[in-house]
Structure formats: structure tokens, C-alpha cells
C-alpha positions as CSV (number, residue, x, y, z in Angstrom):
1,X,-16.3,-6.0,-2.2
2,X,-16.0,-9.8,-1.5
3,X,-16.0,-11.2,2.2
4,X,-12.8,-10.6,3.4
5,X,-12.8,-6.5,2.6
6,X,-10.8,-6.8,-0.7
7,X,-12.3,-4.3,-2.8
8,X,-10.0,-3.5,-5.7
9,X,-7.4,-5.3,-6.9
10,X,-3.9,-3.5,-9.8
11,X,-0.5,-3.6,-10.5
12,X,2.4,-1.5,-9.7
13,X,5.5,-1.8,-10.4
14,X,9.0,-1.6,-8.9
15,X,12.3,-2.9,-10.2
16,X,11.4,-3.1,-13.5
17,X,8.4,-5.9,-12.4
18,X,4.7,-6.0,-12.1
19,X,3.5,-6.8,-8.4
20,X,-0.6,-7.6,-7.5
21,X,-1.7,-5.0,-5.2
22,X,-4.7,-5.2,-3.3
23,X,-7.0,-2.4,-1.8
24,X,-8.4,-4.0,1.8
25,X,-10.6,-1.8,4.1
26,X,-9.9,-2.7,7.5
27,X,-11.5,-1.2,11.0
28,X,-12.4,1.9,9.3
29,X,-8.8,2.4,7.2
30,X,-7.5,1.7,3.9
31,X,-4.6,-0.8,3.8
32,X,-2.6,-1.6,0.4
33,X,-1.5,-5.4,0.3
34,X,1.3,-5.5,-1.9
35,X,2.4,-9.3,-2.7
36,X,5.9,-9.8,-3.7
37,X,7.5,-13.1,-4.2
38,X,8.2,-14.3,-0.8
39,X,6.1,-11.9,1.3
40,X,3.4,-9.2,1.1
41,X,3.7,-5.5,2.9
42,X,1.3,-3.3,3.7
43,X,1.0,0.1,2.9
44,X,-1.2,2.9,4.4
45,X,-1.6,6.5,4.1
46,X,-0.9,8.5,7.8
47,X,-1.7,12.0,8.8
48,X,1.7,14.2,10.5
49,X,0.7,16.7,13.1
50,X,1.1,19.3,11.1
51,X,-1.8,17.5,8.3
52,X,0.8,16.6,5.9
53,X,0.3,13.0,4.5
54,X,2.9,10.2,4.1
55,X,2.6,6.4,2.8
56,X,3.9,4.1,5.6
57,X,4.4,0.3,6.0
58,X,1.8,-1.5,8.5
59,X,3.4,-2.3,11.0
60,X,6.6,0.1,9.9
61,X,9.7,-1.5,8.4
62,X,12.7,0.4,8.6
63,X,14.6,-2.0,6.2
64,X,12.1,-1.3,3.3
65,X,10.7,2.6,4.1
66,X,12.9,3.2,1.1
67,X,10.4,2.2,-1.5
68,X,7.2,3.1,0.6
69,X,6.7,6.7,-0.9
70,X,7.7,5.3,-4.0
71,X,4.7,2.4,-4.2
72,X,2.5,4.9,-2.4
73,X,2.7,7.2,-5.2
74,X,2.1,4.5,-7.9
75,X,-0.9,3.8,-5.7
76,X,-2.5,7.2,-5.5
77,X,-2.2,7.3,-9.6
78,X,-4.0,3.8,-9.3
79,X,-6.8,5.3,-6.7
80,X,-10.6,5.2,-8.2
């Protein structure tokens, strides 16, 4: 793990392209930093009430929770 928390570092993919994903651990969670052309999201995985888990956008983005579950489950395959 280097300074700045970035411990692993893949590829997903989404529209056909390859985008640099980046595993950060950050005040005790794990955040995904997905960097796309013009801008970077980050994903996490949240806990319902119930105990299901979801993948959600940090902070959450409506316009893009459309392709959160998607990257989130290219992420898990990806997971050590």
C-alpha cells in the first residue's frame, strides 16, 4: 500500500472500454476510484437494514446510479 491508501489498482470495463480502477482504504472503508475521461466516481459497498448489500456512488449521484451495480459487480469479480 503506498502513502496515500491506494492499495490495488485493475480495469473494468463499461461501454465497450477499459477504465483504471483504484482500490483506496479510507477511515476504515473501502472506496473504488474509477477514472473516466473527464472525472473519477467513487464506488462503495453499503449495508440496507435489512443486511442486504448494494454498490453506491460516494457521495450518491442520481444521474449515474444506472451503471453503479453494474461496475460494482465487475468489481467484486476483480476483489483479491
Amino acid at each position: 500500500m503506498n502513502p496515500n491508501g491506494e492499495s490495488k489498482t485493475f480495469f473494468i470495463e463499461y461501454n465497450e472500454k477499459q477504465y483504471e480502477c483504484i482500490q483506496i482504504e479510507m477511515n476504515g472503508r473501502i472506496l473504488y476510484k474509477i477514472k473516466f475521461p473527464n472525472s473519477y466516481i467513487y464506488l462503495t459497498e453499503a449495508i440496507t437494514k435489512k443486511g442486504e448489500r448494494f454498490w453506491t456512488s460516494v457521495p450518491q449521484d442520481y444521474k449515474i446510479s444506472h451503471i453503479v451495480p453494474e461496475l460494482g459487480k465487475q468489481i467484486e469479480n476483480k476483489k483479491i
